[in-house]
C-alpha atoms as an extended CHARMM CRD file, in Angstrom:
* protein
*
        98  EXT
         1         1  UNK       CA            118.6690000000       90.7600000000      111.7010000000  PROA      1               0.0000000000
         2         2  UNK       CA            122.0640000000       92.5680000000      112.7080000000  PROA      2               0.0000000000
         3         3  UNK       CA            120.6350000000       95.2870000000      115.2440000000  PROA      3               0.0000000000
         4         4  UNK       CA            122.5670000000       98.0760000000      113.5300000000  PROA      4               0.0000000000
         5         5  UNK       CA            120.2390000000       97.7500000000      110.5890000000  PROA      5               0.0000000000
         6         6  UNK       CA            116.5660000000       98.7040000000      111.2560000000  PROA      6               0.0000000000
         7         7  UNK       CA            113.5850000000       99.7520000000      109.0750000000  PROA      7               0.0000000000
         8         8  UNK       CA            111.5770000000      102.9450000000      110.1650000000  PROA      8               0.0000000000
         9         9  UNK       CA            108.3290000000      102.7390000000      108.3370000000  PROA      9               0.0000000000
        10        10  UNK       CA            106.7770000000      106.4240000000      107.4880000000  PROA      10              0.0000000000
        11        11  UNK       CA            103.8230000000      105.9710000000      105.6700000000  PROA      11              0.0000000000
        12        12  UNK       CA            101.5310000000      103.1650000000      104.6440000000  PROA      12              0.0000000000
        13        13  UNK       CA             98.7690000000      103.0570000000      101.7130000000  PROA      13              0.0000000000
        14        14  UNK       CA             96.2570000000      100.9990000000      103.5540000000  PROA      14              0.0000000000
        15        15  UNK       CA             94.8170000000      100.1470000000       99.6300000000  PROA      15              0.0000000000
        16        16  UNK       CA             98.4410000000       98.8200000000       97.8920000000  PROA      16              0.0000000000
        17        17  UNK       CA            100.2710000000       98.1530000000      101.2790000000  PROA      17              0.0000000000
        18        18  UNK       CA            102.8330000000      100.1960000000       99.4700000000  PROA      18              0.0000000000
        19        19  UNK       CA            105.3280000000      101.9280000000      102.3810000000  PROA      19              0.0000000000
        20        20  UNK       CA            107.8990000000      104.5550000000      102.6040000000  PROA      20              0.0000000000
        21        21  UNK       CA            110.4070000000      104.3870000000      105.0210000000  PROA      21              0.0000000000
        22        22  UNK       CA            114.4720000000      104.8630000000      105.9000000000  PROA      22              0.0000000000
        23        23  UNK       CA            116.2680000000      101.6780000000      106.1740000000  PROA      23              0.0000000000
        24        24  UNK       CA            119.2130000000      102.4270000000      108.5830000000  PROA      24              0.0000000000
        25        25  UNK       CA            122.6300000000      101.1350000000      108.1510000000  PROA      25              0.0000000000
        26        26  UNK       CA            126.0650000000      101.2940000000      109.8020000000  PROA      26              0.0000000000
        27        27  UNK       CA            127.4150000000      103.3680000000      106.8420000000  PROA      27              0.0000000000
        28        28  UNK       CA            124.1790000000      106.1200000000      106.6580000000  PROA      28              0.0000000000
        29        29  UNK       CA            120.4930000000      106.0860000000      106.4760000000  PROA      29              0.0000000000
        30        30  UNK       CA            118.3500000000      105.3040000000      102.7860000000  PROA      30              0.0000000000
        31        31  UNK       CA            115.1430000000      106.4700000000      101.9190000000  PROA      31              0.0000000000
        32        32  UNK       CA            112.9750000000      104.1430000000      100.4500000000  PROA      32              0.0000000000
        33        33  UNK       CA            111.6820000000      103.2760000000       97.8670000000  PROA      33              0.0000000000
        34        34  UNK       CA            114.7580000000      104.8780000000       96.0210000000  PROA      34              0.0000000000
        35        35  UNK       CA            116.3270000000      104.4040000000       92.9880000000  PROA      35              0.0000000000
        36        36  UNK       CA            119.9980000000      102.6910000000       93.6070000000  PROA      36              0.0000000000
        37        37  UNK       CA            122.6790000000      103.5450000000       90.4460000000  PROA      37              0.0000000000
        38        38  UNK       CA            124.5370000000      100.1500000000       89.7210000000  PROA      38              0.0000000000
        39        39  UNK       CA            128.1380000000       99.8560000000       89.7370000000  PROA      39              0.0000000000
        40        40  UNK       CA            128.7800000000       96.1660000000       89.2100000000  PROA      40              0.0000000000
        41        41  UNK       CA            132.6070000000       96.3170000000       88.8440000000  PROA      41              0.0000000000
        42        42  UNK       CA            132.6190000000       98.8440000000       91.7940000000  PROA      42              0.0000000000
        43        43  UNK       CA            131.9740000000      101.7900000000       89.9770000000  PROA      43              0.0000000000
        44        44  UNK       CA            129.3820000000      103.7720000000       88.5920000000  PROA      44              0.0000000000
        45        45  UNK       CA            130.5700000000      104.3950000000       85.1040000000  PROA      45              0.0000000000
        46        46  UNK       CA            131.1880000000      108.2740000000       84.3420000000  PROA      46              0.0000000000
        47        47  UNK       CA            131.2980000000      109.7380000000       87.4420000000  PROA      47              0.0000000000
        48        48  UNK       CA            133.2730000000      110.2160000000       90.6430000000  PROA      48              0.0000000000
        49        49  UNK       CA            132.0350000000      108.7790000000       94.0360000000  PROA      49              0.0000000000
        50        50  UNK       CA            131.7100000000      112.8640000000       94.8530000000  PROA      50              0.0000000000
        51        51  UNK       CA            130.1690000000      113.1280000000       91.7920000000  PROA      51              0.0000000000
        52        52  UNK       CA            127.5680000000      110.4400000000       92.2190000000  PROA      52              0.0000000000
        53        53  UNK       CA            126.9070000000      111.8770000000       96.1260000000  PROA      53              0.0000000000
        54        54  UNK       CA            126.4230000000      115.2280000000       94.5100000000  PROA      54              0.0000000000
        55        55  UNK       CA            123.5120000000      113.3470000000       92.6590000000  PROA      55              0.0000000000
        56        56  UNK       CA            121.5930000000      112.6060000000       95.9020000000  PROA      56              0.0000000000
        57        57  UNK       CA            122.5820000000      108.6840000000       95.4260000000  PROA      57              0.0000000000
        58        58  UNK       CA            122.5550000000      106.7030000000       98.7340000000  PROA      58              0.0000000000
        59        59  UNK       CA            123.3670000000      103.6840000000       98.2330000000  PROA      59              0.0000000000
        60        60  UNK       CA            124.9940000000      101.8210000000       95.6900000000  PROA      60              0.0000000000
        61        61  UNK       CA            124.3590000000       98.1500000000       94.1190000000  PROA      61              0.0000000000
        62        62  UNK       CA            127.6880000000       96.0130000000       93.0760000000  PROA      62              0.0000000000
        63        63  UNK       CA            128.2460000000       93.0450000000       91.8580000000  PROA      63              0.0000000000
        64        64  UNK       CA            129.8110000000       90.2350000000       94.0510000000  PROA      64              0.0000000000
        65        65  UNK       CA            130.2350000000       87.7490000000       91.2230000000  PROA      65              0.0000000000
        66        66  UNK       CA            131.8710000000       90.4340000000       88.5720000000  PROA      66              0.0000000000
        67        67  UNK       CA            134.3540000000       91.3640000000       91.7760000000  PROA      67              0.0000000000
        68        68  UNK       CA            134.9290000000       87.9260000000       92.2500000000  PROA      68              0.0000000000
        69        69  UNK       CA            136.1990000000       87.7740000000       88.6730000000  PROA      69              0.0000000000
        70        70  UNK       CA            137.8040000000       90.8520000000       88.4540000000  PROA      70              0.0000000000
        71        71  UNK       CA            139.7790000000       92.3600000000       90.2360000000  PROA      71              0.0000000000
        72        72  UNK       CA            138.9910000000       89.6710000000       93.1190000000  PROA      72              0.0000000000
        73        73  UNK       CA            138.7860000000       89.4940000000       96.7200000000  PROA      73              0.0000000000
        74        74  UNK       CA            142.4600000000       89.4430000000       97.2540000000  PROA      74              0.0000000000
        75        75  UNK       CA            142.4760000000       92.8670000000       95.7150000000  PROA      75              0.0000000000
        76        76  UNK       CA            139.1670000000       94.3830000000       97.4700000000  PROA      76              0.0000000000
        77        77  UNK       CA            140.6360000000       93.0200000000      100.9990000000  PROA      77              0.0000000000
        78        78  UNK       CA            143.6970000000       94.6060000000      100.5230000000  PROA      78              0.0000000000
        79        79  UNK       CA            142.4910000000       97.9910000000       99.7210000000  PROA      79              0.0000000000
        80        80  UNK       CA            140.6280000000       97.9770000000      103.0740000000  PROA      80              0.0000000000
        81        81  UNK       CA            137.2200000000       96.0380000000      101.9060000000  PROA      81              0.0000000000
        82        82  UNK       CA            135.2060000000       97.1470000000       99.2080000000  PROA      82              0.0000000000
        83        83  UNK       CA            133.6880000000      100.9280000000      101.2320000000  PROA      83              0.0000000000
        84        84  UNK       CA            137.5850000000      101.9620000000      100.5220000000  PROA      84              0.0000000000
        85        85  UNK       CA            137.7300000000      100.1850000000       97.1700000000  PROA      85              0.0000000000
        86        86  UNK       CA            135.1080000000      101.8090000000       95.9290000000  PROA      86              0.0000000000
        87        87  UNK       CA            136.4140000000      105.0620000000       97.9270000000  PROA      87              0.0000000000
        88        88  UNK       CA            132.1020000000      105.2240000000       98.7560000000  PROA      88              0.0000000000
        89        89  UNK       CA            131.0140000000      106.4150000000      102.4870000000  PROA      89              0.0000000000
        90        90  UNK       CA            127.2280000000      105.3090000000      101.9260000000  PROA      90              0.0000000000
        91        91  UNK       CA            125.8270000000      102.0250000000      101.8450000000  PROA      91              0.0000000000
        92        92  UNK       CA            126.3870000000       99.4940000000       99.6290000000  PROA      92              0.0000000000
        93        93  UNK       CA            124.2160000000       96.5960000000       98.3740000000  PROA      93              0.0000000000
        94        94  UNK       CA            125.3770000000       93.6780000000       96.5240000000  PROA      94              0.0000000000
        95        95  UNK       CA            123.8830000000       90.8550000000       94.8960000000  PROA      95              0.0000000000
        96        96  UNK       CA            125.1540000000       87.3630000000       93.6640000000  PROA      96              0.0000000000
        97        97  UNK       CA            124.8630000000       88.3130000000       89.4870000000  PROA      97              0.0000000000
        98        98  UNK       CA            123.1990000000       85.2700000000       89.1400000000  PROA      98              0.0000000000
């Protein structure tokens, strides 16, 4: 695991082994568990980034297969990666869409 992520756990049901914690990242910290608002084509339909930080949102999920298909990496690389694509500070999760 890349050292600049860690998990801090904060509290653990001995019963459910159910834990709360803050998973640390290079872009901000995220409470867990947490609820994560999707924005598969790099946006979370409806609202601004500001909009969606206003919220209390900390991370967001995206799509890697929708970006591949549109608009592409050639388009997400030039605008800087996808943090500046998606003009979002905090963390960012994606997953394959399969």
């Amino acid at each position: 695991m890349n050292p600049s992520f860690t998990f801090e756990c904060q509290a653990c049901c001995q019963q459910t082994k159910a834990r709360a914690g803050v998973f640390h990242t290079p872009h901000g910290p995220v409470e867990t568990p947490r609820f994560m608002p999707v924005g598969t084509l790099a946006n979370v339909k409806t609202v601004t980034p500001a909009q969606l930080a206003d919220t209390g949102a900390q991370m967001v999920l995206a799509n890697t297969y929708h970006l591949h298909l549109q608009p592409g990496e050639e388009i997400v690389q030039k605008a800087g990666g996808l943090h500046p694509f998606m003009n979002w500070k905090g963390p960012i999760l994606t997953d394959s869409g399969g």
